[in-house]
C-alpha positions as CSV (number, residue, x, y, z in Angstrom):
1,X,95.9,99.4,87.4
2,X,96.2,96.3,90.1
3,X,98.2,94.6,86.6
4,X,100.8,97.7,86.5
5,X,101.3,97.2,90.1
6,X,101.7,93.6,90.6
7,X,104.1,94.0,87.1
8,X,106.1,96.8,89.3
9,X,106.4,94.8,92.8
10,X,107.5,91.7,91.1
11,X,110.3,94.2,89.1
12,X,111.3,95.7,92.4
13,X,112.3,92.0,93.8
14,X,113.9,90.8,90.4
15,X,111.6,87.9,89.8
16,X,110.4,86.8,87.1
17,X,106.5,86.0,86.1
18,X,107.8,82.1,86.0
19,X,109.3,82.3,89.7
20,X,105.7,83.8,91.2
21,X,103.9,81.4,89.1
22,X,105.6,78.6,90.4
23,X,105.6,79.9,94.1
24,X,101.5,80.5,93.5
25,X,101.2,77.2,91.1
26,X,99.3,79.0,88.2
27,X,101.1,78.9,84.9
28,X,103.0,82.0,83.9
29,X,100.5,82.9,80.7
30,X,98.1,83.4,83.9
31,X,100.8,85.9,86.0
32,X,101.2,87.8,82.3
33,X,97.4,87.7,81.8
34,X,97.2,89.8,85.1
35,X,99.9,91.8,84.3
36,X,98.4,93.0,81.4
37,X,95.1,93.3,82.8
38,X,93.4,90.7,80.3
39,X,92.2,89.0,82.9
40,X,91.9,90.0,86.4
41,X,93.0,88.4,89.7
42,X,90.9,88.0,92.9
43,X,91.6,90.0,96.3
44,X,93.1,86.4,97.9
45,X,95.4,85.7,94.8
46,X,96.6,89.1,94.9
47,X,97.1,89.1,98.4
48,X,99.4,85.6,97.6
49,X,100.9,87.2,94.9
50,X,102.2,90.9,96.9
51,X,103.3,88.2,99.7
52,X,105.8,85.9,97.5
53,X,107.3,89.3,96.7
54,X,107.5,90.1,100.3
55,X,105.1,93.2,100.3
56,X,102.0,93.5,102.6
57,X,99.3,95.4,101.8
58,X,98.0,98.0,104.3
59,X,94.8,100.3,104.4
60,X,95.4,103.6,105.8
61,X,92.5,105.4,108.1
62,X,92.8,109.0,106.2
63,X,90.7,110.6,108.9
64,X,93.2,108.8,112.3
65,X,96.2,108.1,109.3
66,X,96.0,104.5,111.1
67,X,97.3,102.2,109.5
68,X,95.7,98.6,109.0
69,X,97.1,95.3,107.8
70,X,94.8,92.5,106.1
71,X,95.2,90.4,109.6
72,X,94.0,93.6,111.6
73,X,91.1,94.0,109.5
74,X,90.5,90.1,109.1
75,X,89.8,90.3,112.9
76,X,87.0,90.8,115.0
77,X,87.5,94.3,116.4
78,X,85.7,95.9,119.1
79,X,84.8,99.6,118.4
């Protein structure tokens, strides 16, 4: 599924799996590789890879519909 999605946010921004590769330095046999889902990025290089297409990635509190970003979350919070 996280493949299909990185495939589809790269699509929206019309790059190409050579122009993330580049921004990410991996070679583009690596960005097809998780595309495809033969081989499966971590949460950091997915995090790199939604960023060089200008997305963010959020968590959403279903119970206060809060919404969260990595930075919030990365954070010491007091509860």
């Amino acid at each position: 599924m996280i493949g299909t999605i990185l495939k589809n946010i790269r699509k929206i921004r019309g790059l190409t799996q050579s122009n993330v590769g580049d921004e990410l330095h991996l070679a583009n046999n690596t960005i097809s590789n998780y595309e495809t889902e033969y081989s499966n990025p971590n949460f950091d290089t997915i995090n790199k890879f939604i960023n060089v297409c200008d997305f963010e990635i959020q968590f959403l509190d279903k119970e206060t519909k809060k919404v969260y970003t990595i930075d919030e979350l990365s954070k010491e919070m007091d509860f």
